[in-house]
C-alpha positions as CSV (number, residue, x, y, z in Angstrom):
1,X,-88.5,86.5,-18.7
2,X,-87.3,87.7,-21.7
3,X,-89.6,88.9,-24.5
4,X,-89.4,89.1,-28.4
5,X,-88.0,92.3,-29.8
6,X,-90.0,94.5,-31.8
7,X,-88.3,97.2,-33.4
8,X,-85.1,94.2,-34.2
9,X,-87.8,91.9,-35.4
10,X,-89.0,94.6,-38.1
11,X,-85.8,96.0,-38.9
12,X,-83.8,92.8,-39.2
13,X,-86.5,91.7,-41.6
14,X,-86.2,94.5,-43.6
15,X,-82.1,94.3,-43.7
16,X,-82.4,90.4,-44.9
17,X,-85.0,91.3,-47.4
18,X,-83.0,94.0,-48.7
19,X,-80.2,91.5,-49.1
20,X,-81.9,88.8,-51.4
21,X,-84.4,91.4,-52.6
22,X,-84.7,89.6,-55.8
23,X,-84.6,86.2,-55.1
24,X,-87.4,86.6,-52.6
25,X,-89.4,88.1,-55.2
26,X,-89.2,84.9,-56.9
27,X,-90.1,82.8,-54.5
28,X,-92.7,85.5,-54.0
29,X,-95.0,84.9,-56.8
30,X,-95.0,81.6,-56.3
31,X,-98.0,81.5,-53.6
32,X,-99.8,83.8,-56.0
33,X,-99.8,81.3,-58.7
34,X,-102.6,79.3,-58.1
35,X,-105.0,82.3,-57.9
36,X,-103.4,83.8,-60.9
37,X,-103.8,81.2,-63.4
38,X,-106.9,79.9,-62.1
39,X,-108.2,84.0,-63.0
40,X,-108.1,82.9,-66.7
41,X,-109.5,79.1,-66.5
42,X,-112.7,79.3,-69.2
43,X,-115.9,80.4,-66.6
44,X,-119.7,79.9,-67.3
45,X,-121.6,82.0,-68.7
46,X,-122.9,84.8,-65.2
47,X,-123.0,87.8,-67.3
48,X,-126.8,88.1,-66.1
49,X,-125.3,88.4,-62.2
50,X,-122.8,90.5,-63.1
51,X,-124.9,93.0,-64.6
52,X,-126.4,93.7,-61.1
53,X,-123.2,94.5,-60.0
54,X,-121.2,96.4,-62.9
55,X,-122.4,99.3,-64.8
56,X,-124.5,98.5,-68.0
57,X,-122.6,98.6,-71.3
58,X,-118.9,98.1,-69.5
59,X,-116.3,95.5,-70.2
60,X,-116.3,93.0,-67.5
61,X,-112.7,92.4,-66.0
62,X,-112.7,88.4,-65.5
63,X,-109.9,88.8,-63.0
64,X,-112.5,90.7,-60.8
65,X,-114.6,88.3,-60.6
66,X,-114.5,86.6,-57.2
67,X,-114.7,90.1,-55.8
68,X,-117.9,90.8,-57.6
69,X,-120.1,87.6,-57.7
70,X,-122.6,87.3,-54.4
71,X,-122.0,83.4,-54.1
72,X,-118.9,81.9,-53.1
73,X,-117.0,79.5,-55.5
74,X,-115.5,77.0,-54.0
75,X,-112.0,77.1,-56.3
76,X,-111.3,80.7,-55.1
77,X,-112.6,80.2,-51.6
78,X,-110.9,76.6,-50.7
79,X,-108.4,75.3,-53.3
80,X,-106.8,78.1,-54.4
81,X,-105.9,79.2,-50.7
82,X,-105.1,75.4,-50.0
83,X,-102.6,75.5,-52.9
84,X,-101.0,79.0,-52.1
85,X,-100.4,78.3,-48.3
86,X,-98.7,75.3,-49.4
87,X,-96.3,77.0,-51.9
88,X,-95.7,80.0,-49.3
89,X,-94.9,77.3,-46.9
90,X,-91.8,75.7,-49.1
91,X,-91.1,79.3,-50.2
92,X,-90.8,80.3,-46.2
93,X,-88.9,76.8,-45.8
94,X,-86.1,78.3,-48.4
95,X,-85.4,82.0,-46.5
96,X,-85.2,79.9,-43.7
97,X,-82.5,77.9,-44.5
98,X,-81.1,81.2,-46.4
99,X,-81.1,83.3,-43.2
100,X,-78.8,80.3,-42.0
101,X,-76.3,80.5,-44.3
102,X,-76.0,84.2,-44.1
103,X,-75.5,83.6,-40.4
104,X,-72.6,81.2,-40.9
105,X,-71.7,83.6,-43.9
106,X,-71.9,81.1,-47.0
107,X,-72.0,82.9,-50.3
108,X,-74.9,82.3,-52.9
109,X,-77.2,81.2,-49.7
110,X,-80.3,81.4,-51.3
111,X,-79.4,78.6,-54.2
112,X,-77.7,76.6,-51.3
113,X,-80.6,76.9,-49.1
114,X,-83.0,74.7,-52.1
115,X,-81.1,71.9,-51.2
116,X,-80.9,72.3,-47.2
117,X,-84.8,72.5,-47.7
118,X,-84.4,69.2,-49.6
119,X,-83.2,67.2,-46.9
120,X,-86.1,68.3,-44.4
121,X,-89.1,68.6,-47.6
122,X,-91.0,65.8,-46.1
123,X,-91.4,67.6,-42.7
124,X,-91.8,71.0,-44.9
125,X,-94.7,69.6,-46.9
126,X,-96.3,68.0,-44.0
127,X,-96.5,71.0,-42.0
128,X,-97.0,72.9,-44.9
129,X,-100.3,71.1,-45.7
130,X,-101.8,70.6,-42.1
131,X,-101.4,75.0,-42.0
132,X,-103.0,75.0,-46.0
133,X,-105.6,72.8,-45.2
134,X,-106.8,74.2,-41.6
135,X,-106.7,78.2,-43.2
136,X,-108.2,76.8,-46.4
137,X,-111.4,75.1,-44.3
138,X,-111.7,78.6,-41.9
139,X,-111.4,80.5,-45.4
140,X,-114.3,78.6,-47.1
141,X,-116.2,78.4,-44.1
142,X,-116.5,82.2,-44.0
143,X,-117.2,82.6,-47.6
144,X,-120.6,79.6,-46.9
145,X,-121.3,80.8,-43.8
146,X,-121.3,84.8,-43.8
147,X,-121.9,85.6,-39.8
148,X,-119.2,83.0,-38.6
149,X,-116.8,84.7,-40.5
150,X,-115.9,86.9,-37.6
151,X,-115.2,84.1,-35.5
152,X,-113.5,82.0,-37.6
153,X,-111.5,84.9,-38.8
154,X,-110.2,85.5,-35.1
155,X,-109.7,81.7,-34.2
156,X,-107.4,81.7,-37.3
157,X,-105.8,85.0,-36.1
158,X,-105.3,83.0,-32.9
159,X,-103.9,79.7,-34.8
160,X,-101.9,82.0,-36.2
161,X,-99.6,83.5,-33.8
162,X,-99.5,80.3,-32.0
163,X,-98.2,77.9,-34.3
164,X,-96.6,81.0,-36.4
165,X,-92.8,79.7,-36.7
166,X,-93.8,76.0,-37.1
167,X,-92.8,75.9,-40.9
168,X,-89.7,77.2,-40.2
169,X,-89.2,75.1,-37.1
170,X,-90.2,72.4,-40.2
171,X,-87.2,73.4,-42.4
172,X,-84.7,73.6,-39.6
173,X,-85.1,70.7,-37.0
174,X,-84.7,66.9,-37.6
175,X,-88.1,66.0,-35.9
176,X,-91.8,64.9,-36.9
177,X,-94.5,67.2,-37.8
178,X,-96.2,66.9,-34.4
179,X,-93.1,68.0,-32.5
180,X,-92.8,70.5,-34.9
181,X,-95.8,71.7,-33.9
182,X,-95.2,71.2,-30.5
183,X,-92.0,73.2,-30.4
184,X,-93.8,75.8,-32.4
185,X,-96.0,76.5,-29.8
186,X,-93.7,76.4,-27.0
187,X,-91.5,79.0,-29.0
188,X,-94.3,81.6,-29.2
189,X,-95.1,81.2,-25.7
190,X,-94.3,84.6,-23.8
191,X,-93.7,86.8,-27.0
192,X,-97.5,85.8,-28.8
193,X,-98.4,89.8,-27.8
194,X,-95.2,91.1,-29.2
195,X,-95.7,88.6,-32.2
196,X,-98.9,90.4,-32.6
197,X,-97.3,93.7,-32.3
198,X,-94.9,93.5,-35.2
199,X,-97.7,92.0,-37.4
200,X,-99.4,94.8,-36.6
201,X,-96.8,97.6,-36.8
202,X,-95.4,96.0,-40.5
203,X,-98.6,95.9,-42.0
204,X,-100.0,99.2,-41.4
205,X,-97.6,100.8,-43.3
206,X,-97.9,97.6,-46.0
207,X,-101.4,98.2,-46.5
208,X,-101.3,102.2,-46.7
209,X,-98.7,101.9,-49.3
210,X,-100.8,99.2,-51.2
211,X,-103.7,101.7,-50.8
212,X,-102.2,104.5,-52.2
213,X,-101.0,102.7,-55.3
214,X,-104.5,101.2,-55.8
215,X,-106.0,104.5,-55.8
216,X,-102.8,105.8,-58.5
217,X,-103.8,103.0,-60.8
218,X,-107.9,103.8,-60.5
219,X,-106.6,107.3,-61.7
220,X,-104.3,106.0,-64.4
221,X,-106.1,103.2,-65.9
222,X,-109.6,102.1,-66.7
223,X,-110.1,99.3,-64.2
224,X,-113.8,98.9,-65.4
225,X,-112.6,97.7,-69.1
226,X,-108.8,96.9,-68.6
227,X,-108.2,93.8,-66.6
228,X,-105.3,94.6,-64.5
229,X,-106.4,93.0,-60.9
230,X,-104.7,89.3,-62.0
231,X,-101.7,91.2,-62.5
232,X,-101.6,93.1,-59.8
233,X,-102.4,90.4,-57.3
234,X,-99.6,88.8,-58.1
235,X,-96.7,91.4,-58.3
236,X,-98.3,93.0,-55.1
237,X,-97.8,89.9,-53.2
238,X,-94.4,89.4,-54.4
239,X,-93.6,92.6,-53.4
240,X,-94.9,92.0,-50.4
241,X,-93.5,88.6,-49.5
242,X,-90.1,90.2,-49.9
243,X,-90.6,91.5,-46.8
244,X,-93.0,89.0,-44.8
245,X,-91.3,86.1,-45.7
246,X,-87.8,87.2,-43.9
247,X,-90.3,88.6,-41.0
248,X,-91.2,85.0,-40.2
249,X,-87.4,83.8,-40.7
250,X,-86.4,86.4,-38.2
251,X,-89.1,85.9,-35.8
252,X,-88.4,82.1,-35.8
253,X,-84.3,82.8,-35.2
254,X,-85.4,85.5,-32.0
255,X,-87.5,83.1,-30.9
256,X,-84.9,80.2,-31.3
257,X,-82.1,82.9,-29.5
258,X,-84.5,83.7,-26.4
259,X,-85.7,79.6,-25.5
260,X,-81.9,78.6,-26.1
261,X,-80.1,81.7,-23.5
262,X,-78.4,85.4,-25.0
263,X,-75.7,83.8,-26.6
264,X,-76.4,83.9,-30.6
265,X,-74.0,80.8,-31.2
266,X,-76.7,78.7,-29.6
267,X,-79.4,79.9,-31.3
268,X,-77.1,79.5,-34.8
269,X,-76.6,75.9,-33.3
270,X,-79.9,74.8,-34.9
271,X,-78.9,75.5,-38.3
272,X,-76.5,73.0,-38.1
């Protein structure tokens, strides 16, 4: 049986990244959004549980603060990750429907994929909010209940790779949400180790880069009085959504390729 590709998974994801580097980042920040503006919504008044947590006499960074306070809140632990699966899901919906038109070679594919989403957005949102809503409950759970984070964290590792391509299975196929999840599932069947894999070998690098810059910006700047993290957040996970985004396109057109035979017409087929 033939098995997902690795090393064509990565690099083809970095290639149609490249491509539409900038309008991926734009559709990048969108899923960071929610957790950025809800960073400067008014807060009460916590300054006495701070101060057992940052130094004495030190400008409080408000954009730290669900980092810092010992009690979960239930805005940054279940809403605001409802609300930014469900944009990356119509942002994932739109490189979808871009990596098909570069396939059939359309020009501007990225403006002409909004409306190909458009025609499928009921299917899109759908899916997109069964995936927010069932992250956003393992998410919240972990935050309330401290030792089943583990767990929880691993069964949604598990969810995961199953049901990985089903948003893009979403934006591309005339069906319901349950076959879409169906399908889903029966796509990642055979290749969910090698789907692990190229998670795995992508983010490595991802998050040495993204450690190496945090620890450039603790040397250049003040991060105990200047309040940089908001902004960070979100041009990090732009940044970083340029590449994951066309991962999960490609993954989802491999997948497509090895279920339908070798011959990349069928697999295109789909698209249409």
């Amino acid at each position: 049986m033939r098995r997902l590709e690795i090393s064509a998974s990565i690099f083809g994801a970095l290639g149609f990244g490249l491509r539409h580097v900038v309008a991926f980042f734009v559709l990048g920040l969108l899923p960071g959004l929610p957790k950025y503006l809800h960073s400067f919504l008014p807060r009460e008044d916590l300054g006495a549980q701070l101060q057992e947590v940052w130094p004495q006499g030190q400008a409080f960074p408000e954009g730290m603060r669900s980092f810092l306070l010992p009690r979960p809140e239930w805005e940054t632990e279940f809403a605001v990750p409802l609300a930014e699966t469900f944009l990356f899901g119509i942002a994932l919906a739109v490189v979808v429907q871009t990596l098909a038109g570069d396939r059939r070679g359309a020009t501007w594919s990225v403006f002409s994929a909004l409306g190909a989403v458009l025609r499928h957005l009921p299917t899109v949102l759908g899916v997109s909010l069964v995936c927010a809503l069932a992250l956003a409950t393992a998410n919240y759970l972990s935050a309330v209940i401290p030792y089943a984070a583990l767990p929880l964290g691993l069964f949604a590792l598990f969810l995961s790779v199953v049901f990985c391509v089903v948003i893009p299975c979403a934006a591309v196929e005339n069906h319901g949400m349950a076959d879409c999840i169906e399908y889903s599932a029966e796509l990642s069947n055979g290749s969910r180790w090698r789907i692990v894999a190229v998670f795995v070998l992508s983010f490595l690098p991802i998050f040495g880069v993204g450690f190496a810059t945090a620890l450039v910006l603790q040397y250049a700047f003040d991060v105990r009085s200047l309040d940089i993290a908001p902004h960070w957040r979100l041009v990090g996970g732009a940044l970083f959504a340029v590449y994951f985004l066309p991962l999960m396109a490609v993954i989802h057109e491999a997948l497509v390729a090895l279920k339908e035979g070798p011959d990349p017409g069928a697999a295109a087929a789909v698209f249409d």
